[in-house]
FIKOL-546708 format. One record per atom (N, C-alpha, C): y, x, z. Coordinates in steps of 0.2 Angstrom, whole numbers, plus 5000, padded with zeros to 4 digits. Example, Ala and Ser with C-alpha at 12.3 -4.5 7.8 and 13.67 -1.06 7.14 Angstrom:
residues 2
497250665039497850625039498450665039498950645035499550685036500050645039
END
This chain:
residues 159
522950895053522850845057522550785052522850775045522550695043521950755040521850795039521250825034520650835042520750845047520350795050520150765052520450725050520650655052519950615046520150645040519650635033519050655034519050705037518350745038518050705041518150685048517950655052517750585050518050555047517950475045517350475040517350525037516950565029516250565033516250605038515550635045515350565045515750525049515350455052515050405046515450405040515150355035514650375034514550425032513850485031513250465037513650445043512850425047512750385048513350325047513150255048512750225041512750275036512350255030511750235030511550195029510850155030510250195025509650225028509150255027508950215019508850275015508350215007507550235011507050205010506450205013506050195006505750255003505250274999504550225000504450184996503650154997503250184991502850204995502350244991501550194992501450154985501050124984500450164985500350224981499650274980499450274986499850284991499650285001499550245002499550175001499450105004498650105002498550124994497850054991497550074994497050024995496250024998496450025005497050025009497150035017497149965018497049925023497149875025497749875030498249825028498849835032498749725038498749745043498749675047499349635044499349575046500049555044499949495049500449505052500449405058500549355054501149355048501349295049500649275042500049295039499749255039499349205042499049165038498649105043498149155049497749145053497249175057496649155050496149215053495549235047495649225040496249255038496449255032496549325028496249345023496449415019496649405011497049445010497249425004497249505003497149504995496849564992497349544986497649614985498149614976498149694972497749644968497649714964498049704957498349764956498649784952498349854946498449874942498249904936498849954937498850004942499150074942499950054943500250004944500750004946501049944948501349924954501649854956501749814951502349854946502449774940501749764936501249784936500449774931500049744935500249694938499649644940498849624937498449634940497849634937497749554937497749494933497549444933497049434931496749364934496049334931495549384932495449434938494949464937494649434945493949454946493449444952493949494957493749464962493949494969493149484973492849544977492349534981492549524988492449514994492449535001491749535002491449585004490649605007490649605014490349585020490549575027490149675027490549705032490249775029489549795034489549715040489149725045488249685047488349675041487649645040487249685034486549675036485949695031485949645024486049615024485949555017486749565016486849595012487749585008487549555006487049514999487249464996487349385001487149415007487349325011487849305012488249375012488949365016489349415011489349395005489949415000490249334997490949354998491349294997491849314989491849294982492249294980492949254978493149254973493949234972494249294967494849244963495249264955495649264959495949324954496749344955497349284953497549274956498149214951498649284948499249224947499749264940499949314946500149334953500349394953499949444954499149444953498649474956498449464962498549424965498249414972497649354974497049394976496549334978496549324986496549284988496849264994495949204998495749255003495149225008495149185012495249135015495349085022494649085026494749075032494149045036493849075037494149165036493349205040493449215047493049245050492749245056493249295060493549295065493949365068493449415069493549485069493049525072492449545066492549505060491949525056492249595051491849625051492149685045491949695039492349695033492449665027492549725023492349725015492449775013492849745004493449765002493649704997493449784991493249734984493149764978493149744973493649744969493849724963493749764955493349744951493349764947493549734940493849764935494349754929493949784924493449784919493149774916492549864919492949904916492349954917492750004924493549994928493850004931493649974938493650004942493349964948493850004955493849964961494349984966494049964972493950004978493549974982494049964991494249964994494449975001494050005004494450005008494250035017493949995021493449995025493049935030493749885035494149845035494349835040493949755042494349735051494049705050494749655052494349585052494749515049495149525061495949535061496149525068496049445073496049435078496249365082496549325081497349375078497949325076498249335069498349305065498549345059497849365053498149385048497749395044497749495042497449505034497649545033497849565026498149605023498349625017498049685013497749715007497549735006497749754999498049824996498349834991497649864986497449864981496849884978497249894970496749964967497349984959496850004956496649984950495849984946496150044940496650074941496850104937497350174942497350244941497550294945498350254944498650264953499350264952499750324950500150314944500550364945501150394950501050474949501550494957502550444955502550424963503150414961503750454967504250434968504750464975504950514968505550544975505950604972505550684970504850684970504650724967504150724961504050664959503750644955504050684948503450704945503450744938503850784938503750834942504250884944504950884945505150834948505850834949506050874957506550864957506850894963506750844970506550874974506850834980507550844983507550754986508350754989508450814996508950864994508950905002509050885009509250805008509150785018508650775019508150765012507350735014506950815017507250845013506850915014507150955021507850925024508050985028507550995034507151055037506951055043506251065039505951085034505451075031505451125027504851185029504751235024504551235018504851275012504651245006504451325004504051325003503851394998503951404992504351464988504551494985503751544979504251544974503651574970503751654971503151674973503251754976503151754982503051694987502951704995502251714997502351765001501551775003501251725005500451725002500051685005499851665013
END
């Protein structure tokens, strides 16, 4: 009875345990993520040199509008401050933007998005390859609850 009793109690702590949430930076760069709580027609662009702690300071940040024939009329620049982040106000909703950052002979471009109604947008940019990270990085093992339900092939499985 108490050895069920343990079990049981063992089971429940196990599910009320709160999920760890992997963030994988490599996924993110160059995607434009919206964000409400900045100002309206506002994007902020943060590039870092291949890894979150290696912030890229002091370098140019472009925004090129992606919807006009004269880019040079409608490109906006801005420096990174000390976290890497160059930060745009006052553009127009609906315009479609392209951010590019370059760090001497290293360059990073994004994905077309465009500026939302309400909110602004954020924008992860990395002038330098991210290295893999999570629980398979450089060959390590993956965790088995991440994996349960998920086939994993074996060396010697038919192609």
């Amino acid at each position: 009875m108490i050895r069920t009793f343990v079990g049981l109690a063992m089971a429940c702590g196990l599910i009320l345990l709160p999920a760890t949430a992997l963030a994988q930076p490599a996924f993110a760069a160059g995607k434009p993520l919206p964000d409400p709580e900045l100002a309206a027609g506002t994007a902020t662009v943060r590039v870092i040199r291949g890894s979150v702690e290696r912030p890229a300071v002091g370098i140019d940040v472009a925004l090129t509008a992606a919807s006009t024939d004269d880019a040079a009329a409608d490109r906006l620049t801005a420096r990174t401050n000390s976290e890497g982040r160059a930060t745009f106000s006052g553009l127009s909703p609906g315009t479609t933007y392209i951010a590019e950052a370059t760090d001497g002979d290293d360059k990073a471009t994004s994905e077309a998005f465009a500026i939302p109604e309400t909110g602004g947008v954020r924008v992860l940019l990395s002038t330098v390859a991210m290295a893999a990270q999570g629980p398979m990085a450089n060959g390590g093992r993956p965790d088995p609850r991440m994996m349960s339900g998920m086939a994993r092939p074996q060396q010697g499985d038919p192609a």
